[in-house]
C-alpha positions in Angstrom: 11.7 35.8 26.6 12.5 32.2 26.9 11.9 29.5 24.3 10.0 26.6 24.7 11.2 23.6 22.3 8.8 21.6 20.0 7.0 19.4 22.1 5.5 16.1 20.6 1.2 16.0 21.2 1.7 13.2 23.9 4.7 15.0 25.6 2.0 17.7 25.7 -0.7 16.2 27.2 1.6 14.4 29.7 2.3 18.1 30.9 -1.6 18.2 32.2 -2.8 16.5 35.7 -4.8 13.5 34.0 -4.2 11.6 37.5 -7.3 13.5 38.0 -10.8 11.5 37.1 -12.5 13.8 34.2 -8.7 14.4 33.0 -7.4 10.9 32.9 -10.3 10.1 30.8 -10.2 12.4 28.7 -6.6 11.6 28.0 -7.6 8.2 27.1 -10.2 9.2 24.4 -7.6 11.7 22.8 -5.0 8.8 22.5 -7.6 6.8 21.1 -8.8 9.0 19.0 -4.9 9.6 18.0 -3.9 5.7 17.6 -7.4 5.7 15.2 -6.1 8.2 13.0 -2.9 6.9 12.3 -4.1 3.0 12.0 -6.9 4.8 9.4 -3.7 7.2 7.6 -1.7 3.8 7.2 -4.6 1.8 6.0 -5.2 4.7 3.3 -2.1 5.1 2.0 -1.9 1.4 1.7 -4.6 0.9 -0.5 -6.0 3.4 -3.4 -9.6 2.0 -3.5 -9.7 4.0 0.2 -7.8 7.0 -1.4 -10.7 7.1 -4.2 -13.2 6.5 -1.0 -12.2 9.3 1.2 -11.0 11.9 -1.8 -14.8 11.4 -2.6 -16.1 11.7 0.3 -14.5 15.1 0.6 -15.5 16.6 -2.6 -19.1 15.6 -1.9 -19.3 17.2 1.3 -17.2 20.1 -0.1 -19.7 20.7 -3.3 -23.0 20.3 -0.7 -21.3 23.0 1.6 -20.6 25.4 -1.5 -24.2 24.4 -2.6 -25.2 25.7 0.4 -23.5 28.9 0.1 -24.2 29.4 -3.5 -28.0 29.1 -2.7 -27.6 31.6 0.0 -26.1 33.9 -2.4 -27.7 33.4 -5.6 -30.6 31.0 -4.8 -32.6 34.3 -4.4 -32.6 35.5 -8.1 -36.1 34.5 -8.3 -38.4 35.9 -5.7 -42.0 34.9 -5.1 -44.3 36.6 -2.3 -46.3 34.6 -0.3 -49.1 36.9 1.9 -50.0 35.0 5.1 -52.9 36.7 6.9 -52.1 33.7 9.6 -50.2 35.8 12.0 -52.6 39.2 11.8 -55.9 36.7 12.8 -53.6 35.5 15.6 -53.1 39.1 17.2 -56.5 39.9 16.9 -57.2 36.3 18.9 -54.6 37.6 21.7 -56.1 40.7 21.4 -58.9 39.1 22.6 -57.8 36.8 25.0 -56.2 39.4 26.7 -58.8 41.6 27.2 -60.7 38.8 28.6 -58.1 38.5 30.9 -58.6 41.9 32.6 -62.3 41.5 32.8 -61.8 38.1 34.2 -59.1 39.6 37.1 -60.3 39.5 40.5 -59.1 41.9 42.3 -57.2 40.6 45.8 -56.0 43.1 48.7 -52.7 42.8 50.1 -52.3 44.9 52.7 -55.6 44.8 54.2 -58.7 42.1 55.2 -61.1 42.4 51.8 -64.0 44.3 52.3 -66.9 46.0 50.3 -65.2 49.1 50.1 -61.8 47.5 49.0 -63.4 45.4 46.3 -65.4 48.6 44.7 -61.9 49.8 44.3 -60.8 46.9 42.8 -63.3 46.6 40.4 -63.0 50.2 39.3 -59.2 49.6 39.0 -59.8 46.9 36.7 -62.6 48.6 34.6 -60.2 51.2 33.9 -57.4 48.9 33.1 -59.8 47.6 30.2 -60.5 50.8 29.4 -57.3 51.9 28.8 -56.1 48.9 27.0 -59.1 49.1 24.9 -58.7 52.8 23.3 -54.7 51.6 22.9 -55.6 48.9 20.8 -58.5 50.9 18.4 -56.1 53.5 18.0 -53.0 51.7 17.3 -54.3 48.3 15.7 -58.2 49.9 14.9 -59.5 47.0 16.2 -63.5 47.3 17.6 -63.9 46.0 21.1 -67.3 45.3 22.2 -69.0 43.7 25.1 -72.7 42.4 24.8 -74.9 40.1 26.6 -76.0 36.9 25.7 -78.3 38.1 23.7 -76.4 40.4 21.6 -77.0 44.2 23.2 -73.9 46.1 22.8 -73.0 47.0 26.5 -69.4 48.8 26.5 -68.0 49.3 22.7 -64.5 50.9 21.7 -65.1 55.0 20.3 -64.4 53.3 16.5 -67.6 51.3 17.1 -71.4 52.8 16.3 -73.4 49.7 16.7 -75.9 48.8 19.4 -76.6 45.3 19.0 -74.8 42.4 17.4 -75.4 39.4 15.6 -74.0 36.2 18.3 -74.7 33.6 15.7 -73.1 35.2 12.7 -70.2 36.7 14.9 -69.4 33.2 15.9 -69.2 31.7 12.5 -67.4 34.4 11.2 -64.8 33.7 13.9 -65.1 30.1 12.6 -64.8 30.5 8.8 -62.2 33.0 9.5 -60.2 30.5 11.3 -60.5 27.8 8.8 -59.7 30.4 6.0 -56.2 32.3 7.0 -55.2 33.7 3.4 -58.0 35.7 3.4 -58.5 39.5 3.5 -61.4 40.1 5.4 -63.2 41.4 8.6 -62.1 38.9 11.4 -63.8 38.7 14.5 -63.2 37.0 17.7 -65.2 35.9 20.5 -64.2 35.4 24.3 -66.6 35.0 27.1 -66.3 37.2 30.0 -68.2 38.6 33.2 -68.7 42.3 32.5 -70.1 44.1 35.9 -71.4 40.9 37.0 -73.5 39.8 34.5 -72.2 37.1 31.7 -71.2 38.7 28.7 -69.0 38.5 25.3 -65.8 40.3 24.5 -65.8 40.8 20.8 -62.9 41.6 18.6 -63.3 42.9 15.0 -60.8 44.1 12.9 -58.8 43.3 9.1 -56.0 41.1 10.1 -52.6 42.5 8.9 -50.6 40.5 6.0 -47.5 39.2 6.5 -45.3 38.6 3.2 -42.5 36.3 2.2 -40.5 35.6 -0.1 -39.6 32.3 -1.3 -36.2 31.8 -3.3 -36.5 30.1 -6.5 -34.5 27.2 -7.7 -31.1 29.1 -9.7 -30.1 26.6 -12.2 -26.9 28.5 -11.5 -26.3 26.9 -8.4 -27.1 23.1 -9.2 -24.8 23.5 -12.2 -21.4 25.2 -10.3 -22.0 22.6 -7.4 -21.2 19.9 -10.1 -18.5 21.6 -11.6 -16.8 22.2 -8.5 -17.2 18.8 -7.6 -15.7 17.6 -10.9 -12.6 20.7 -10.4 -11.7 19.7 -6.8 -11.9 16.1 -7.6 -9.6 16.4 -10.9 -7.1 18.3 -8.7 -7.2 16.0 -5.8 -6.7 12.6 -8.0 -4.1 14.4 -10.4 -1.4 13.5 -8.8 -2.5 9.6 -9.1 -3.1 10.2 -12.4 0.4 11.3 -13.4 1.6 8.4 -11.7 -0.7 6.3 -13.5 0.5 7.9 -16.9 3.7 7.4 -15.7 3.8 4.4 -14.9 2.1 3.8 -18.5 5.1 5.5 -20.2 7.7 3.0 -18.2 6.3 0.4 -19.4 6.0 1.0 -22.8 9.7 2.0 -22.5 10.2 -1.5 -21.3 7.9 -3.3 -23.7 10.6 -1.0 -26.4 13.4 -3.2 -25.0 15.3 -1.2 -22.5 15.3 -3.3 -19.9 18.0 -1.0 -18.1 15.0 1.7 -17.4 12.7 1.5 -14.3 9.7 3.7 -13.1 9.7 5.4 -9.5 8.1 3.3 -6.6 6.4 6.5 -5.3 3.5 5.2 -3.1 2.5 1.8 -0.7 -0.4 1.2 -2.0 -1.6 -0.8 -5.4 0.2 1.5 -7.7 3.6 1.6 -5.8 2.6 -2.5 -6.1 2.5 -2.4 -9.7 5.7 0.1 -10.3 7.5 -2.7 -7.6 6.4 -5.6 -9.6 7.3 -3.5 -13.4 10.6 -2.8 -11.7 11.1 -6.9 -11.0 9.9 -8.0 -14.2 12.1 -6.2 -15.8 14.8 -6.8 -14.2 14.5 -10.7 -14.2 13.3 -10.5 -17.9 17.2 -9.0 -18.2 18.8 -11.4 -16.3 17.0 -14.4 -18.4 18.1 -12.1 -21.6 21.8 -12.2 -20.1 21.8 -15.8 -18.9 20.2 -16.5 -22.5 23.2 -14.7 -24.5 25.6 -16.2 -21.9 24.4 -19.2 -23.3 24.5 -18.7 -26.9 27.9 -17.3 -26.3 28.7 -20.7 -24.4 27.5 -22.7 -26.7 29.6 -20.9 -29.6 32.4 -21.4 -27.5 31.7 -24.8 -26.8 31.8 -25.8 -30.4 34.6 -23.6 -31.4 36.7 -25.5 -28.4 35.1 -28.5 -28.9 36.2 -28.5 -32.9 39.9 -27.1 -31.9 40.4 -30.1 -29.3 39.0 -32.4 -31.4 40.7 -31.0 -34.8 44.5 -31.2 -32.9 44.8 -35.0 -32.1 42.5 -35.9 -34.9 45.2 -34.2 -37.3 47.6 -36.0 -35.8 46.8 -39.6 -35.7 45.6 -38.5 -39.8 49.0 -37.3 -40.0 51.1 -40.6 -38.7 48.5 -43.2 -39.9 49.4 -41.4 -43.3 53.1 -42.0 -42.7 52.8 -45.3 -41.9 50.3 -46.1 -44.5 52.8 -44.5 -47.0 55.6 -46.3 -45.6 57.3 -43.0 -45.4 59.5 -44.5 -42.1 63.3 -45.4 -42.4 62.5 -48.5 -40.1 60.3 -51.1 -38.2 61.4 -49.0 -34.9 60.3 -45.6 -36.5 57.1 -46.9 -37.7 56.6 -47.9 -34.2 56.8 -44.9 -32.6 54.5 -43.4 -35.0 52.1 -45.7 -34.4 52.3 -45.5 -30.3 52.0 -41.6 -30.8 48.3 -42.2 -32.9 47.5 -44.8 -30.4 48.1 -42.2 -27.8 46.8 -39.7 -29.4 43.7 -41.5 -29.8 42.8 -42.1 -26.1 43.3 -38.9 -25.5 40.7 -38.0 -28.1 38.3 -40.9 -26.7 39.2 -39.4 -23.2 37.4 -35.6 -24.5 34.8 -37.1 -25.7 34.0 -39.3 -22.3 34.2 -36.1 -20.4 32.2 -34.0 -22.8 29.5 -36.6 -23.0 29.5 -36.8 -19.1 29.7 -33.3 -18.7 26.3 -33.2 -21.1 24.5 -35.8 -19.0 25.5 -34.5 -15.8 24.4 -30.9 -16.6 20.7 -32.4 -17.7 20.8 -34.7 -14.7 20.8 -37.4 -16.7 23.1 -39.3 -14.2 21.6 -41.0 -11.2 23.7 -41.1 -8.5 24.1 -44.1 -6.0 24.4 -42.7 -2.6 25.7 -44.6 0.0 26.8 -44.0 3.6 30.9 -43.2 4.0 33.4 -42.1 5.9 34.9 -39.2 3.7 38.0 -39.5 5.9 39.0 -43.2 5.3 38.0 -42.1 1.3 40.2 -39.2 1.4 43.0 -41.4 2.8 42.5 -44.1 0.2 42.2 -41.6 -2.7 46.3 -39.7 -1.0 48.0 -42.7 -0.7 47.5 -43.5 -4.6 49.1 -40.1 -5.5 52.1 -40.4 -3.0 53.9 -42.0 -5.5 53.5 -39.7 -8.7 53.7 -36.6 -5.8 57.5 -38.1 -4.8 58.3 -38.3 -8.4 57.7 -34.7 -9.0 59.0 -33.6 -5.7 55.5 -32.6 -4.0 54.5 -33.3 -0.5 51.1 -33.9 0.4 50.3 -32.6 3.5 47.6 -33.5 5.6 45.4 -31.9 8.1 42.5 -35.0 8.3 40.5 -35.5 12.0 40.8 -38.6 13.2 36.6 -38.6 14.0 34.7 -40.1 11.6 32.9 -37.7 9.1 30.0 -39.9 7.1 28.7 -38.7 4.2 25.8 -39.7 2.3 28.0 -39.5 -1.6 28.0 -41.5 -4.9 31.4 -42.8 -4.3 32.6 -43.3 -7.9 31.5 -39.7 -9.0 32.9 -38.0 -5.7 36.1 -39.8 -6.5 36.1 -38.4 -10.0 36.2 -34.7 -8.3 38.8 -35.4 -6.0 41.2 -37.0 -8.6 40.3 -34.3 -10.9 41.5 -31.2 -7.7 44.7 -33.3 -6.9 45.6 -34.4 -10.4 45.5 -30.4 -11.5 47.3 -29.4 -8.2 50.1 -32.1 -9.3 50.3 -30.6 -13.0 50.4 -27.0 -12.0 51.9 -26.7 -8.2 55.8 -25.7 -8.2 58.4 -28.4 -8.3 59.3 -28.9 -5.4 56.4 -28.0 -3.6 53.3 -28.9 -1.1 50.1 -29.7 -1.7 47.6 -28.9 1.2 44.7 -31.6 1.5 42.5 -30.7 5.5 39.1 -31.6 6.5 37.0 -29.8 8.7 32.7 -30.4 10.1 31.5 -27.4 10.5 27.6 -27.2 11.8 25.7 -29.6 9.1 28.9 -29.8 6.8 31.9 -31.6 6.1 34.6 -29.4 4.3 37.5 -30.5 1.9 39.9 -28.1 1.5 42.7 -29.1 -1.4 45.1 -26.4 -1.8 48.5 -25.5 -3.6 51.0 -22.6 -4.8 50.2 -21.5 -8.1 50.1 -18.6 -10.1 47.6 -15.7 -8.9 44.4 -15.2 -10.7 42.2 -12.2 -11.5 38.9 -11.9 -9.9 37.5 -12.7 -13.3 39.6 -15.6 -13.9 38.3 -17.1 -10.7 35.2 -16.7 -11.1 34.8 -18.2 -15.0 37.1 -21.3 -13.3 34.5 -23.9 -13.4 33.0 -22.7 -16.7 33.1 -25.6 -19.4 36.1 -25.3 -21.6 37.8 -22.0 -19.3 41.7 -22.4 -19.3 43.8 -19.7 -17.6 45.6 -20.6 -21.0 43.8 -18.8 -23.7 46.2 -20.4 -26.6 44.5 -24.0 -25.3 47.7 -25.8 -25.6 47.8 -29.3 -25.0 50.6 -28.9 -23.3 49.0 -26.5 -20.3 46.2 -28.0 -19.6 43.2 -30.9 -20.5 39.9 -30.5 -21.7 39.2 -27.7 -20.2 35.7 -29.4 -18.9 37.1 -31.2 -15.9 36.3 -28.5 -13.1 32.9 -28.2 -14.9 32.2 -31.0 -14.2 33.3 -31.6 -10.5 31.3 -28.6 -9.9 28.3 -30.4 -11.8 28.7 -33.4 -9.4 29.2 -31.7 -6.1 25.9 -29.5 -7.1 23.8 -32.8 -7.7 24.8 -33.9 -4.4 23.6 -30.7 -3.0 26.8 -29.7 -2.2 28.6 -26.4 -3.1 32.4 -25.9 -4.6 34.6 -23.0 -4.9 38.0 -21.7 -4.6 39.8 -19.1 -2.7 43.4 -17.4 -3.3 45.3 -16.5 -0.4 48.8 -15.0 0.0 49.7 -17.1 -3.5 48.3 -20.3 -2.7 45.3 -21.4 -4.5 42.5 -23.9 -2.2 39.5 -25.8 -3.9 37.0 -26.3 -1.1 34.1 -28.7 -1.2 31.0 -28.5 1.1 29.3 -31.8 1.6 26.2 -32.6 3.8 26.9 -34.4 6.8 24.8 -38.1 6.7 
């Protein structure tokens, strides 16, 4: 026995000849219908008002079908009889009216040309038919059958009737007043004129119509009251699962309001709930991040004073130290006290010198510095800027070599500032590049962009120490030493500068060679 595989509702119905006109159209209505459904299924489990709508909907038609049911079943606790004589006056009227109908047949020959004979015959025929039907119906319903004459004399009467003449006028308003009272138990008569043996007569009907009894079901407080409830059960169960959530959802965020940040509640649904857990989620994850960025500050700004007051505290010792000498006179002679004096002098500028950059670091970090942009070449700027440090490269053995295009690459820069970030790359790649050595300085446009790449041999880095590289203060030197390094704030604040031009800087470490690129907006 073979195995058909699973086939998908439209493979099926692409199986079926719907070339054909009733079939094609029918195709089209079940696709329809098909593409409704799952438009309406997306659009419900997008949005929980609908949910609410349709799980509604459902228990209320559910609760009126077991209301239904229940009445069925128990709606009949309390009976009531009604007697109805409606339908026994009615057979006693058809009673009548079919009698009349027998009286009122003329016979018609088929099978022969009518004559007197053949119509005798007839006749008989149909006075025994009424006959017949008329002892049927006093012995099974005891109704009495008479036929009078217009004035009231009883000419043929059923064997349950004695009476020779009757009453027209109070036969007919008995027939009347039995008509327009139905619920009652009493002699019922009924009148229909006829033509007995050729004369005009009355067909009269008597008899006690026969009662028929119902029973109505009485309202079962049972079955109003377990309709609710099962409306209430089936719509508790069917919303339950939304209620968890919504409890759940409650409990995640009181775990966040707590302080753990690190928790998050399940995104479960599409529609305004799995909104709010997405939303829970993002607040608190950016209410962590601000918490992080705010201890990163707190723990920069402990730094900064800490380095700040140990830069400050070394030179200022210092110059304390010689200007104590010399005001002491503790020197053997006039050349002695010079020296001191040339090493507080120097000392001196180099403490100005911190303080310059850590008041323009400041400034420049609360864009307090307004930048004069003008239109330049960064090529013929670049040259300029190389041929000043040929001469302190040559004395300590370092070639600078260059990779600059000879089109023109304009920039829209504050000169002065951009010059401070490229003396501040080449001056470090001087102090820390190998003697002898090369320093690589290229220039590239890519796209929108003009890039500066400055790049030297120096000492590999962790991942961590490249990253923190353009933090204030950082040195790869953790003992700060004056003699490894400046202020510590001078890659700070190159990257401070290139930012306010919208620019971007970074560095790379390749095969032992460290490169400082800068990405500039072309003018």
């Amino acid at each position: 026995m073979s195995k058909h595989p699973y086939l998908h509702p439209t493979s099926r119905l692409n199986r079926f000849p719907f070339t054909w006109f009733p079939f094609n159209l029918l195709r089209a209505l079940i696709l329809l219908a098909m593409d409704l459904y799952h438009i309406l299924k997306k659009q419900v489990a997008k949005s929980l008002r609908l949910q609410l709508m349709v799980a509604f909907a459902f228990c209320l038609a559910a609760s009126l079908i077991f209301y239904s049911l229940s009445s069925a079943v128990f709606g009949g606790i309390q009976k009531e009889p009604v007697i109805d004589y409606e339908s026994g006056v009615q057979r006693i009227d058809n009673t009548a009216k079919s009698l009349g109908e027998v009286l009122s047949h003329e016979y018609r020959s088929h099978d022969e040309a009518e004559t007197p004979e053949s119509q005798m015959n007839g006749e008989k025929e149909r006075d025994h038919n009424f006959t017949e039907q008329v002892k049927r119906e006093s012995s099974m319903n005891r109704y009495k059958i008479k036929v009078t004459d217009l004035t009231g004399k009883v000419l043929f009467q059923s064997s349950n009737s004695t009476e020779t003449s009757v009453d027209i006028h109070k036969s007919i308003r008995n027939s009347i007043d039995t008509q327009r009272e139905k619920k009652l138990r009493q002699e019922t008569s009924s009148l229909y004129p006829v033509t007995y043996k050729g004369q005009p007569s009355y067909l009269i009907v008597s008899g006690i119509p026969e009662p028929n009894i119902n029973y109505t079901r009485g309202q079962s407080p049972f079955t109003t009251v377990s309709s609710i409830i099962f409306f209430i059960v089936l719509f508790y169960f069917l919303t339950q699962q939304k209620m968890r959530y919504i409890e759940e959802l409650a409990g995640g965020l009181i775990t966040i309001s707590t302080g753990n940040l690190n928790s998050r509640v399940a995104e479960r649904s599409d529609d305004e709930l799995g909104s709010l857990a997405k939303n829970m989620n993002l607040m608190a994850e950016q209410l962590q991040m601000k918490i992080e960025e705010e201890r990163r500050a707190e723990r920069l700004k402990n730094e900064l004073v800490t380095n700040v007051s140990h830069d400050l505290r070394t030179p200022l010792t210092l110059i304390i130290g010689y200007l104590r000498l010399l005001n002491d006179k503790n020197y053997e002679n006039e050349q002695q006290a010079q020296t001191y004096l040339n090493i507080a002098y120097n000392k001196s500028e180099k403490l100005n010198s911190l303080i310059d950059d850590l008041f323009i670091y400041t400034k420049l970090t609360h864009q307090d510095v307004p930048l004069n942009k003008t239109g330049i070449a960064l090529n013929d700027l670049l040259e300029q800027l190389l041929e000043e440090f040929v001469t302190p490269a040559e004395e300590q053995q370092i070639i600078l070599s260059r990779n600059i295009p000879k089109e023109k690459i304009f920039v829209n820069i504050d000169v002065d500032q951009m010059i401070r970030v490229f003396e501040n790359l080449l001056g470090n790649a001087l102090k820390y590049s190998p003697k002898p050595g090369v320093i690589s300085i290229s220039m590239v446009k890519e796209q929108r962009y003009g890039i500066v790449r400055i790049g030297n041999m120096a000492e590999e880095l962790t991942e961590q120490e490249l990253e923190e590289l353009f933090d204030r203060f950082f040195r790869v030197d953790a003992s700060r030493s004056s003699q490894t390094g400046g202020s510590g704030l001078g890659l700070a604040i190159a990257k401070s500068i290139v930012e306010a031009h919208e620019g971007s800087i970074g560095v790379e470490q390749q095969d032992g060679e460290l490169v400082f690129y800068i990405k500039l907006k072309l003018a």
